[in-house]
Backbone as a ProteinNet text record, in pm:
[ID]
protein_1_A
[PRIMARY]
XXXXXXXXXXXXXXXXXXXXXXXXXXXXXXXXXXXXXXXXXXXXXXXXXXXXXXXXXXXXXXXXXXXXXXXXXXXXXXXXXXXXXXXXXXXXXXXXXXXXXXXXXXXXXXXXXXXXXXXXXXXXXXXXXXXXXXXXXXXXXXXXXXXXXXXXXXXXXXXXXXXXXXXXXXXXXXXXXXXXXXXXXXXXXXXXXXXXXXXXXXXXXXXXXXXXXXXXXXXXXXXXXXXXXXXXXXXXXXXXXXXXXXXXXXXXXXXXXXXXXXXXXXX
[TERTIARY]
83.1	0	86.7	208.7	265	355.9	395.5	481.5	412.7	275.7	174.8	131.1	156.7	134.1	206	327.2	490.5	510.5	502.3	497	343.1	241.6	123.8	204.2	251.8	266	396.9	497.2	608.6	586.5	474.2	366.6	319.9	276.6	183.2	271.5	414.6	523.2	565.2	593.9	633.4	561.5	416.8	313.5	314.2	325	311.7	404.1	567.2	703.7	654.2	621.6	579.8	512.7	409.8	288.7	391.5	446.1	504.7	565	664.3	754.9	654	511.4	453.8	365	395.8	290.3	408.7	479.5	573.5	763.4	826.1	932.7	1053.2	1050.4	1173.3	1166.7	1021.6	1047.2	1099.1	1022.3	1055.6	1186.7	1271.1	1427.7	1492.3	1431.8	1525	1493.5	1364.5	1349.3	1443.4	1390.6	1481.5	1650.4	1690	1838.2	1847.5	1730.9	1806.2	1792.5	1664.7	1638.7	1755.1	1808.2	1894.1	2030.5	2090.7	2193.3	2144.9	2007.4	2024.3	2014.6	1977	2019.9	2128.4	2200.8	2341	2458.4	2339.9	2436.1	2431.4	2346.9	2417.7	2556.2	2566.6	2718.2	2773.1	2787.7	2896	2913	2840.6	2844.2	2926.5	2832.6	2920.4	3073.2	3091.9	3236.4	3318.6	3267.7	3336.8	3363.5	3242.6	3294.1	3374.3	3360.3	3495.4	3640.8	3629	3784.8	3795.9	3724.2	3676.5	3750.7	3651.3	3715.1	3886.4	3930.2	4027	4174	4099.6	4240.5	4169.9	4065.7	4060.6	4129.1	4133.1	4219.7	4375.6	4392.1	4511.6	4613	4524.4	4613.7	4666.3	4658.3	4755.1	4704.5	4700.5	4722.1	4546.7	4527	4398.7	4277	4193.4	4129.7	4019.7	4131.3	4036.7	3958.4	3975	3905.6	3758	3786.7	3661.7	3589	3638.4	3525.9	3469.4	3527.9	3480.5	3367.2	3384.8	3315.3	3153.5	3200.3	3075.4	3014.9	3079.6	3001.7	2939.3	3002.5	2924.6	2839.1	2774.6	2673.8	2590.5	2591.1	2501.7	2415	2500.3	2451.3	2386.5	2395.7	2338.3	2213.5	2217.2	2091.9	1947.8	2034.1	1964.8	1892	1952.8	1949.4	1832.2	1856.6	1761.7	1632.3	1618.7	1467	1383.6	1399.4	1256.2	1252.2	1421.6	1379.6	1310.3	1378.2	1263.2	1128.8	1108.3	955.3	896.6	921.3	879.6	883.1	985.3	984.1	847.6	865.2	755.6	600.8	591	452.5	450.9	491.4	511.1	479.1	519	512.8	387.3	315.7	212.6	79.4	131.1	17.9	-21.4	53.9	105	24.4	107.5	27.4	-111.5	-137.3	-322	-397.8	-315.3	-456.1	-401.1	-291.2	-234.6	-349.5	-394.1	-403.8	-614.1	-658.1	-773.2	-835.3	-747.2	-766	-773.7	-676.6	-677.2	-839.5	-890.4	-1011.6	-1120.7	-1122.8	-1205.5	-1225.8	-1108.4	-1063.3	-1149.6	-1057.2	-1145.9	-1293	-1389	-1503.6	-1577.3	-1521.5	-1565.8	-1563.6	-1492.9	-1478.8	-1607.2	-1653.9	-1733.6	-1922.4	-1957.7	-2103.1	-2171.8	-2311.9	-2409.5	-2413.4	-2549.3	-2587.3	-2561.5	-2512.8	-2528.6	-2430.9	-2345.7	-2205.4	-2205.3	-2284	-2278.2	-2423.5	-2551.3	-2618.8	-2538.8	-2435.2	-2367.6	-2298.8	-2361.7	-2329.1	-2196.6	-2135.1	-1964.4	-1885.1	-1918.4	-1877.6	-1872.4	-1987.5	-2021.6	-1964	-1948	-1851.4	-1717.6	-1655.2	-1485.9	-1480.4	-1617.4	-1619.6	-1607	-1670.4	-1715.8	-1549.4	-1523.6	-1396.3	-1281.8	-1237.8	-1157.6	-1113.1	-1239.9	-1295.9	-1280.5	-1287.8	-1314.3	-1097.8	-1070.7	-940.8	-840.8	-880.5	-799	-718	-802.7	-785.6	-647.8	-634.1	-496.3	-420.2	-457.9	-376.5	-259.4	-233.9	-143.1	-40.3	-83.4	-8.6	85.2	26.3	42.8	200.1	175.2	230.6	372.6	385.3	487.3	572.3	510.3	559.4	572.8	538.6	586.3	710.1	687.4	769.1	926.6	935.7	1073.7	1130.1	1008.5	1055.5	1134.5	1064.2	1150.7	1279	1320.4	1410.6	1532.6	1499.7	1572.2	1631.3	1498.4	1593.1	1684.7	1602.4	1671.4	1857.9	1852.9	1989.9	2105.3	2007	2057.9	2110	1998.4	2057.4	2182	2156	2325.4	2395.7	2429.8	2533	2569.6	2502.7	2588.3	2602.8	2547.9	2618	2750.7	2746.9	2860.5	2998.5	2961.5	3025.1	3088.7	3002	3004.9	3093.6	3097.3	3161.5	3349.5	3335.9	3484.8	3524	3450.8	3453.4	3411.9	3385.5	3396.9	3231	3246.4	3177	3059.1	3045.8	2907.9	2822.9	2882.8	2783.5	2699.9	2686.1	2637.5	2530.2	2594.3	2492.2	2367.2	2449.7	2320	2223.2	2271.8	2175.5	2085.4	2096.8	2070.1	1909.9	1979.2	1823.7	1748	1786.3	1739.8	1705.4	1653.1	1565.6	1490.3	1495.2	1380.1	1231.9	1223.4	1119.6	1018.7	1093.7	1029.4	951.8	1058	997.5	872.2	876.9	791	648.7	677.2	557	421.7	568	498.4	411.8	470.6	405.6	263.3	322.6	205.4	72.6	116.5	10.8	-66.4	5.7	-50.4	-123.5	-101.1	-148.4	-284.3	-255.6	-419.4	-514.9	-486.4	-505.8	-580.9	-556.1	-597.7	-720.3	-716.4	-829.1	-936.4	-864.9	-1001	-1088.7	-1042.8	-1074.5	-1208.7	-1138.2	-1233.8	-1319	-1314.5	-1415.2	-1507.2	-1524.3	-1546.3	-1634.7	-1606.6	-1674.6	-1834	-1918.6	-2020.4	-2076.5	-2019.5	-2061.5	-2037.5	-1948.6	-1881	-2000.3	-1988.3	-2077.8	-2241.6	-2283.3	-2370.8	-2431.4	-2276.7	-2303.9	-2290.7	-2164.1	-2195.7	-2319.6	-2411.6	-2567.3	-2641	-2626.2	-2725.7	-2691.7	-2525.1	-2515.4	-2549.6	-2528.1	-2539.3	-2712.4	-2800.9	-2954.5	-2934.5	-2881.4	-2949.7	-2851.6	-2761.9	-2728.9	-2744.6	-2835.8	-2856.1	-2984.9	-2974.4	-3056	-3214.3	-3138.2	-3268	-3370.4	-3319	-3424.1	-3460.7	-3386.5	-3407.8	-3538.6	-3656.1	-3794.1	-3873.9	-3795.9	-3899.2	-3860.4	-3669.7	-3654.8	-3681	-3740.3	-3783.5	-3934.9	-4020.9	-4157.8	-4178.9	-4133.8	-4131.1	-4073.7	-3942.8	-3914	-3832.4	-3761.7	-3645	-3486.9	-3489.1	-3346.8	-3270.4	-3339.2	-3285.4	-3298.7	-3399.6	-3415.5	-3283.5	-3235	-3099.8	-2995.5	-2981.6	-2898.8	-2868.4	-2945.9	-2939.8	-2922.7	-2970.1	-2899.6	-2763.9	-2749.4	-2562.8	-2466.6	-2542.3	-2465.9	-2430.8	-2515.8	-2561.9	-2484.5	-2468.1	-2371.6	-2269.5	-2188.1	-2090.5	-2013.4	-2074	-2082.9	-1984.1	-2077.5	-2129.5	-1993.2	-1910.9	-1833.8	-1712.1	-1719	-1588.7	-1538.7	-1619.2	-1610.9	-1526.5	-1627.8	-1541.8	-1394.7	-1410.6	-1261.7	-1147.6	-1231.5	-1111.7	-1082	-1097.9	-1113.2	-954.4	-1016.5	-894.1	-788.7	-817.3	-675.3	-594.7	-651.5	-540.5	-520.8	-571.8	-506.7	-392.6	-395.4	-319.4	-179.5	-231.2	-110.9	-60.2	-78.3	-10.8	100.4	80.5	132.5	267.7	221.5	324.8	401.5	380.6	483.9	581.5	476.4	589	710.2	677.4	739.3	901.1	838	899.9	1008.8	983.8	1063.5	1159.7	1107.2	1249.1	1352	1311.6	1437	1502.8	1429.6	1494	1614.5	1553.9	1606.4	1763	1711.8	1838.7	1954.1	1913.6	2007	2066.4	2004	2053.9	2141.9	2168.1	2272.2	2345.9
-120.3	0	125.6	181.7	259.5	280.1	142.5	133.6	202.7	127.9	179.4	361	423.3	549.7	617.8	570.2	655.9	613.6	526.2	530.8	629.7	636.8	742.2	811.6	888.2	1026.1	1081.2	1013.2	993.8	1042.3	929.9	932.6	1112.5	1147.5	1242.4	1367.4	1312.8	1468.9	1503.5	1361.2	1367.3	1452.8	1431.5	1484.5	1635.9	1654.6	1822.7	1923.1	1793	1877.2	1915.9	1832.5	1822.8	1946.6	1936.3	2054	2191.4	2191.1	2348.6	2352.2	2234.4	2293.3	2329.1	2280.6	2268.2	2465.7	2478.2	2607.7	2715.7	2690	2824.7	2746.6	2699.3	2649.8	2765.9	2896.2	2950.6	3009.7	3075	3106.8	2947.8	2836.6	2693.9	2673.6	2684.3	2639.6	2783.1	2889.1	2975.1	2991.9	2944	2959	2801.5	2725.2	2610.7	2634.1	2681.5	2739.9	2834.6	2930.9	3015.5	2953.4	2855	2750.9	2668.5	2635.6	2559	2590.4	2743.3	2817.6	2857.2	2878.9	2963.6	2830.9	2697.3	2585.4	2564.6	2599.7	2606.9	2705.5	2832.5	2954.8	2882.8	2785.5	2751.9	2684.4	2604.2	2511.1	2620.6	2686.1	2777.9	2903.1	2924	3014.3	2928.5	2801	2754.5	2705.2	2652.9	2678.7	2811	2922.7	3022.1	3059.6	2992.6	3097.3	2995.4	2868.4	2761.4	2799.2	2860.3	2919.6	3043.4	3167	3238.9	3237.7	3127	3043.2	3010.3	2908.6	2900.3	2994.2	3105.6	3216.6	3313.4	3295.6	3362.6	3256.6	3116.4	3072.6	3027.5	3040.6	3047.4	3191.6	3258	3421.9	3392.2	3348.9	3319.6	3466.7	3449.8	3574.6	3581.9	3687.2	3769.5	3640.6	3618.8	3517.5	3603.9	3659	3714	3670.8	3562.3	3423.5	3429.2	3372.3	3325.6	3420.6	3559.2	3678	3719.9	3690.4	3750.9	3656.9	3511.5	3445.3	3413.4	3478.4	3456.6	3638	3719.8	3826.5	3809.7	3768.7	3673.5	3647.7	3541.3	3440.7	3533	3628	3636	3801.1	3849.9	3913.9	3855	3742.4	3652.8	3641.4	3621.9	3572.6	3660.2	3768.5	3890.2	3921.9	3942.9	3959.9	3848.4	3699.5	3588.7	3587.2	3674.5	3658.8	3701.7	3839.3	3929.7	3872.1	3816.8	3804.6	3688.7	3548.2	3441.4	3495.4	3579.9	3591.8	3649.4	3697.7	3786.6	3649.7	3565.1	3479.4	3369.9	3344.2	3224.3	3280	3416	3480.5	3452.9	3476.4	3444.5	3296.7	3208.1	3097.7	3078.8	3119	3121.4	3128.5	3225.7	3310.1	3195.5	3153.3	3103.4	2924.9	2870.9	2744.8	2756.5	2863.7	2834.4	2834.3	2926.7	2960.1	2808.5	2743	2630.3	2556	2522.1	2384.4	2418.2	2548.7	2582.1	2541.9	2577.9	2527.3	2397.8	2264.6	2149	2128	2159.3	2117.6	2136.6	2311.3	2326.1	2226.6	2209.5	2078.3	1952	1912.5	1755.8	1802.1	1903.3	1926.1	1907.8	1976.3	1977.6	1797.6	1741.1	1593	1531.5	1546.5	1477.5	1433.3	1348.9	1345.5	1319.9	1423.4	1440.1	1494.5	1470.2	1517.7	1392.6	1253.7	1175.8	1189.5	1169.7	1204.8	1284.9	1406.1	1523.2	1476.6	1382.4	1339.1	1228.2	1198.2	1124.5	1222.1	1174.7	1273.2	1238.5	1153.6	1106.1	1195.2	1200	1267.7	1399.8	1439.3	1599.8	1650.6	1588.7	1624.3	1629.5	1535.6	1555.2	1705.3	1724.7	1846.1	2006.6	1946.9	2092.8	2099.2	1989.4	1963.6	2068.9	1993.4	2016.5	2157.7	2248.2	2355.9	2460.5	2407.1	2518.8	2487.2	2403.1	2385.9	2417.2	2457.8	2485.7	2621.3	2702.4	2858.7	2840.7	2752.5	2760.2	2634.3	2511.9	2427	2393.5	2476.4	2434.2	2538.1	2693.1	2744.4	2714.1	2657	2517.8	2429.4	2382.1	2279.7	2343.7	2478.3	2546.3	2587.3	2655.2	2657.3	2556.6	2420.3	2326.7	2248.3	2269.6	2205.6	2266.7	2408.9	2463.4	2511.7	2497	2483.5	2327.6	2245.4	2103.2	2120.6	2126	2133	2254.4	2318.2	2449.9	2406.2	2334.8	2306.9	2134	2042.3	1912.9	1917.9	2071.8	2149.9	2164.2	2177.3	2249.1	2175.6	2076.7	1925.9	1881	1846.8	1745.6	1820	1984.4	2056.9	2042.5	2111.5	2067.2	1986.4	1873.9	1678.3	1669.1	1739.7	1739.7	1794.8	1926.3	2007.6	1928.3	1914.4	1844.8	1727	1646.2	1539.1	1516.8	1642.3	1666.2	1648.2	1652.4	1610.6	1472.2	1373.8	1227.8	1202.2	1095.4	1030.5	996.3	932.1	887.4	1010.2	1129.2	1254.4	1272.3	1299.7	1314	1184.5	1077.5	953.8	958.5	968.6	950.9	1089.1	1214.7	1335.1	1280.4	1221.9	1223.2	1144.6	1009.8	906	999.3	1046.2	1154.2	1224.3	1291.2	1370.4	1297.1	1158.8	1119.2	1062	1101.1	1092.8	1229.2	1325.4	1406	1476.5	1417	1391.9	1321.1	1235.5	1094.7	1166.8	1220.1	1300.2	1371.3	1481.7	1589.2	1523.6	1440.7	1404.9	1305.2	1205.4	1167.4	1230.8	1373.2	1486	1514.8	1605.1	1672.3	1563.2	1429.9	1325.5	1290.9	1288.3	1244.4	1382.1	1504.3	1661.3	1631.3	1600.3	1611.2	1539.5	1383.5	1249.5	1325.9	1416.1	1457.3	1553.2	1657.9	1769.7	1700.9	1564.6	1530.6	1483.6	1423.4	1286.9	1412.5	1515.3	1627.6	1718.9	1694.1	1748.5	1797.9	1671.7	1690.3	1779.1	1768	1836.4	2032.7	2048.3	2186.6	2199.8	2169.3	2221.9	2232.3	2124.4	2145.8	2275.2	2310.2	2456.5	2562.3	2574.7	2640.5	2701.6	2579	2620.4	2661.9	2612	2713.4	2862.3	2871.9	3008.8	3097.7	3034.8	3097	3157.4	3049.5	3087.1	3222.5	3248	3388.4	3455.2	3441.7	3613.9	3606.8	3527	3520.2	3613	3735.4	3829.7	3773.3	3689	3600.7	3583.6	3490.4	3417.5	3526.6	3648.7	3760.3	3735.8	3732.6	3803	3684.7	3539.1	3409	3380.9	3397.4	3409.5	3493.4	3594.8	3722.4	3669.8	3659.3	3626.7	3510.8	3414.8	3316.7	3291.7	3342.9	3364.5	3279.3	3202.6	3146.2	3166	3319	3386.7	3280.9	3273.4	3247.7	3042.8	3004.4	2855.7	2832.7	2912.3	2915.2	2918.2	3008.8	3036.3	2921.4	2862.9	2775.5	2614	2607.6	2509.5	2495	2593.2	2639.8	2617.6	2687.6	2692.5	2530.5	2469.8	2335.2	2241.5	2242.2	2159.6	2213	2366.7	2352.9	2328.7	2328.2	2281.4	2107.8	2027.7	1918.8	1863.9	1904.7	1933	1955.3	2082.3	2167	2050	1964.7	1867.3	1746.4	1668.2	1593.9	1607.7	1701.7	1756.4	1705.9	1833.4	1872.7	1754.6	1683.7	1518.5	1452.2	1437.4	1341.1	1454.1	1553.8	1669.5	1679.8	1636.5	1662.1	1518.3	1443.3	1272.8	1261.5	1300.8	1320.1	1423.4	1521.7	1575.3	1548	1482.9	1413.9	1299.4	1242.6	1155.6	1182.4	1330.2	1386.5	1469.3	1481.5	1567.3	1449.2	1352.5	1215.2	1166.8	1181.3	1132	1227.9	1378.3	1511.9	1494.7	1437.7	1497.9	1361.8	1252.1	1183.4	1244.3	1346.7	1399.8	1481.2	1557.3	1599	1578.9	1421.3	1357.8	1314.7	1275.6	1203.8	1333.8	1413.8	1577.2	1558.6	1622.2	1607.3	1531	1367.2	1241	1267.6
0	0	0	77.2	122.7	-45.3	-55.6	-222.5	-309.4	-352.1	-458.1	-461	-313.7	-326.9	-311.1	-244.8	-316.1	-459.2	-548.4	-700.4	-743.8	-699.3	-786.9	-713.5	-601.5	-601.1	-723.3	-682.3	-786.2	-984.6	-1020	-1099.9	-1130.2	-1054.8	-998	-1016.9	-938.3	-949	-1140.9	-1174	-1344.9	-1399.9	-1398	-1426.6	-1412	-1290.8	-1293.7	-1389.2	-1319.1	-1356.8	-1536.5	-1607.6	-1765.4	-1818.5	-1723.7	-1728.6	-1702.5	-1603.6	-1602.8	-1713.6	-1785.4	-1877.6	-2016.8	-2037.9	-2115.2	-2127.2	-1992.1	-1912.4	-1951.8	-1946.4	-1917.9	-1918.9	-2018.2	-2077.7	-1987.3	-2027.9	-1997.3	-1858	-1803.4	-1646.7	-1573.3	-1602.8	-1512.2	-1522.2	-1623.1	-1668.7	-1572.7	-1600.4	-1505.1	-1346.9	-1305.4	-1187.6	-1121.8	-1201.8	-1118	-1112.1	-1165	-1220.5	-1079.6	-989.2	-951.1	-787.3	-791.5	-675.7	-634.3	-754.1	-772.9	-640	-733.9	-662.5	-539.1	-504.1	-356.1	-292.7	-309.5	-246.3	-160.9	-296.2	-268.8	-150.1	-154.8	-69.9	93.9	174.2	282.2	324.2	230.6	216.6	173	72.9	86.1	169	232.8	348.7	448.4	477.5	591.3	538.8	465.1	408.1	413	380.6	348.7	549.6	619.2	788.8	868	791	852.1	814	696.9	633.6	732.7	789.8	885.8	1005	1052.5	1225.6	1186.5	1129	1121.7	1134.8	1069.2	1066.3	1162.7	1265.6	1355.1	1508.5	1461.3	1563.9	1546.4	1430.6	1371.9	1351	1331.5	1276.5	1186.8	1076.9	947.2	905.9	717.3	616.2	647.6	642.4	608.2	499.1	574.9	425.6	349.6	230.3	153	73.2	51.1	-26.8	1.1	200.5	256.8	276.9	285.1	341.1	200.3	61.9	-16	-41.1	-19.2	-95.6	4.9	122.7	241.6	186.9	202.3	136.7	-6	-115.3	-227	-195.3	-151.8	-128.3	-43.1	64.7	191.5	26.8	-53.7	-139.6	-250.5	-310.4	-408.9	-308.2	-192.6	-137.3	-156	-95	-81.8	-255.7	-375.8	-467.6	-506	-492.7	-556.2	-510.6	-438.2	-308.6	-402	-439.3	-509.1	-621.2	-674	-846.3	-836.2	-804.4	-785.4	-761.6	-677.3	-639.9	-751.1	-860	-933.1	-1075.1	-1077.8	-1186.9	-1116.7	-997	-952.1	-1014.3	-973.8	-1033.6	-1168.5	-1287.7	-1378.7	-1391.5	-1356.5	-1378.4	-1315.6	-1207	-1109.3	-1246	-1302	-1377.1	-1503.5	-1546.2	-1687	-1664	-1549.3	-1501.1	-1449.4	-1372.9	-1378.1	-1505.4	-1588.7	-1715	-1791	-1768.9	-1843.7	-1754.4	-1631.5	-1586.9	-1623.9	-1619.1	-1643.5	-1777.5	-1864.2	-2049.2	-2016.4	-1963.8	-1924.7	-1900.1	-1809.8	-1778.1	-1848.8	-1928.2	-1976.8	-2118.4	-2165.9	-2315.3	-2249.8	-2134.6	-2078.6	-2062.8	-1985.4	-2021.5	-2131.5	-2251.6	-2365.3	-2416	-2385.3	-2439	-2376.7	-2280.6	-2256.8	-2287	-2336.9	-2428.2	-2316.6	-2331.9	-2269.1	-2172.9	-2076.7	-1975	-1874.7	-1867.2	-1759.4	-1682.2	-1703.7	-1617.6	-1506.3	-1551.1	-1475.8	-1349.7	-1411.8	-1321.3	-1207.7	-1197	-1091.8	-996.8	-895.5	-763.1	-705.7	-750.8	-739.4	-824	-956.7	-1067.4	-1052.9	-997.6	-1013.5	-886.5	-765	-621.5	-674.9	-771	-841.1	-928.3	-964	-1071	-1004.3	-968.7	-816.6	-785.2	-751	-648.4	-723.7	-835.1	-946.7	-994.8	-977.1	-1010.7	-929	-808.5	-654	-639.3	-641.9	-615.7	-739.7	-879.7	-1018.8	-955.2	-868.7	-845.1	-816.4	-688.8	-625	-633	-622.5	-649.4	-713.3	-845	-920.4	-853.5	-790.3	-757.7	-604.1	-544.9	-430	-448.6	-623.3	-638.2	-670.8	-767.1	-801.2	-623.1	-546.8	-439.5	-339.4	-332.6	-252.3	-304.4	-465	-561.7	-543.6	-525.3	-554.6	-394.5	-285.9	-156	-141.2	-216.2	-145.8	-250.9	-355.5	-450.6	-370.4	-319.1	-233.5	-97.9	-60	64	65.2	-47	-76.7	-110.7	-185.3	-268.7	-162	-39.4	57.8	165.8	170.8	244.7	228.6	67.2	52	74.8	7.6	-43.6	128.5	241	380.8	412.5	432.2	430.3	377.1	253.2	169.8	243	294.8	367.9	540.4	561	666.9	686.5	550.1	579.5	577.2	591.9	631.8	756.2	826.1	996.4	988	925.9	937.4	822	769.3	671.3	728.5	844.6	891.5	924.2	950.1	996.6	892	746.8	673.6	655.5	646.4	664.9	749.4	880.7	989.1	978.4	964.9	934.6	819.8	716.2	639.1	618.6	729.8	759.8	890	921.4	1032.2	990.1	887.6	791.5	716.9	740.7	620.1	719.2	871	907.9	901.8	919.3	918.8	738.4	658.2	505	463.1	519.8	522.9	609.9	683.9	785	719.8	623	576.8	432.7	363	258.5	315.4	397.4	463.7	467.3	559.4	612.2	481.1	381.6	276.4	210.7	180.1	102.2	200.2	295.5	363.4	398.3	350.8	345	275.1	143.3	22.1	-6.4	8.3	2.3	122.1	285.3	333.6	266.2	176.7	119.2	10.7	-63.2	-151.4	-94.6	23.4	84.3	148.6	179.6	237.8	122.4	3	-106.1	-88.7	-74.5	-67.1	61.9	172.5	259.8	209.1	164.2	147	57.2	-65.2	-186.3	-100.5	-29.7	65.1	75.8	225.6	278	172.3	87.9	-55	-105.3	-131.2	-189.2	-114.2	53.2	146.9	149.5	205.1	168	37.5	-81.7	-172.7	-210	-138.9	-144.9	-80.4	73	118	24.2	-36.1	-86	-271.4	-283.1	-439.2	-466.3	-523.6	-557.1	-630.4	-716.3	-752.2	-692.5	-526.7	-463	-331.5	-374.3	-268.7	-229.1	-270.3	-263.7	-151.2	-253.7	-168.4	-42.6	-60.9	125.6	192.7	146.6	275.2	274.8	168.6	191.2	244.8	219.1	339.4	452.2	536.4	617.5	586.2	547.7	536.7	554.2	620.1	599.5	713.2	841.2	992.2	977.5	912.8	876.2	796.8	672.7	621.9	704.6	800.8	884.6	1007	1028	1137.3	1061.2	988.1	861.6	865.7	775.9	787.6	905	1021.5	1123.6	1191.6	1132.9	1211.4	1131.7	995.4	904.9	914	925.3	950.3	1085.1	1159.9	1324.2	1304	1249.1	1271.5	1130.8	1072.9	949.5	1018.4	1074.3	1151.8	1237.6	1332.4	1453.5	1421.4	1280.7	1225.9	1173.7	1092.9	1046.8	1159.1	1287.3	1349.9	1442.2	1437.8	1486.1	1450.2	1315.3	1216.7	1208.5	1193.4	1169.9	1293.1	1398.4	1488.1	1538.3	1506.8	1546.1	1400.5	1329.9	1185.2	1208.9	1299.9	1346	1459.4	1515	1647.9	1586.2	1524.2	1411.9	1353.4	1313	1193.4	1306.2	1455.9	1487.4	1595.1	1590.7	1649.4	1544.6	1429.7	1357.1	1250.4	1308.6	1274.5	1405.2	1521.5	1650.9	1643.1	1541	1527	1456.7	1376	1334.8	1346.2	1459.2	1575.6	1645.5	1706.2	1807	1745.1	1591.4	1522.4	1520.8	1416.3	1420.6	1556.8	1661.4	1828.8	1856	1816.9	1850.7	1791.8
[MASK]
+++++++++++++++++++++++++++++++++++++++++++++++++++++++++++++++++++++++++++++++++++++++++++++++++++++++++++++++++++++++++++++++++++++++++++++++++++++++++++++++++++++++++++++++++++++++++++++++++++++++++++++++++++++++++++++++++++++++++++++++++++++++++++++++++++++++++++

């Protein structure tokens, strides 16, 4: 089970990575390019203040090397922040209207009216639809946060393993609980969000009765404003409870399993 959904997610990442290059070719090639390098500026920082320490406990020649190359990097940093942020928008912009056409094409493929009469079908549609807004932009920023800090992992392991070979090793399985956590989390996030569908679209249509101009006239002449209201209040009550149930037995989980890598880092 655990195999089969680390291969679909795996599956799942190909998939996206494709779509961006398909969405937007030259911001994705240069944003990963600059993800790439600021990965990189912790190992060489911490490199450049070990060359630092040294000739501050040594007194040798002046290290103009290490101060230039730690001033380098702490300015590349500074510099990559806004521009990334300004290339990610770009790419932000480019992949929604890319992943929106996607749906609206698969829409169009589909014959008739039955499909849409299946209340399984039409909860994925709703789903699909309410989540196009932000999702893909989700995926660009979880995508080049793990690639940034993954960059960032080895490049100090790397660094590190100048003080002995196993340090890098053992840090290394000592980060893969708290990896394992987070994907966990977001992956069972996601299946609640859908399994959750019908209830949302639910409250959706109650709310949407009181403030739909349309039906202005029949909910005031019949009195229905406060019958709406106590509806609402009562499904999302009864919604909120469940949720918050599984979300925090789900995070109790993920922070047992986060504080092993803690514990490991710490040894």
């Amino acid at each position: 089970m655990l195999a089969r959904n680390f291969f679909q997610s795996c599956k799942s990442l190909l998939w996206g990575l494709r779509q961006l290059f398909i969405a937007a070719q030259p911001e994705t090639s240069i944003l990963f390019f600059f993800i790439v390098f600021q990965g990189l500026i912790p190992a060489f920082s911490l490199y450049a203040i070990q060359g630092i320490i040294r000739w501050i406990s040594d007194s040798t020649t002046f290290p103009f090397l290490f101060v230039t190359l730690w001033g380098g990097v702490f300015l590349a940093d500074i510099v990559l922040t806004p521009v990334i942020a300004v290339v990610r928008l770009h790419l932000n912009e480019k992949m929604l209207s890319h992943c929106n056409i996607l749906l609206m094409e698969k829409a169009n493929t589909i014959q008739g009216l039955e499909p849409f009469e299946n209340s399984k079908f039409y909860d994925e549609i709703q789903f699909l639809k309410n989540e196009s807004s932000r999702r893909p932009l989700n995926f660009v920023y979880v995508l080049t946060g793990f690639i940034k800090e993954g960059v960032a992992l080895l490049s100090v392991l790397i660094v590190l393993s100048s003080l002995g070979w196993w340090i890098p090793v053992l840090m290394l399985i000592a980060s893969l609980p708290h990896a394992f956590s987070t994907l966990w989390f977001e992956n069972h996030s996601w299946d609640q969000m859908l399994f959750r569908s019908p209830e949302s679209r639910k409250l959706a249509w109650i709310s949407s009765i009181s403030l739909d101009d349309r039906l202005a006239k029949e909910v005031r002449l019949f009195g229905f404003g406060d019958f709406l209201t106590k509806r609402y209040r009562e499904l999302a009550q009864t919604m909120h409870q469940a949720l918050s149930k599984e979300r925090w037995k789900k995070s109790a989980f993920s922070v047992f399993l986060s504080s092993l890598t803690v514990l490991g880092n710490i040894l």
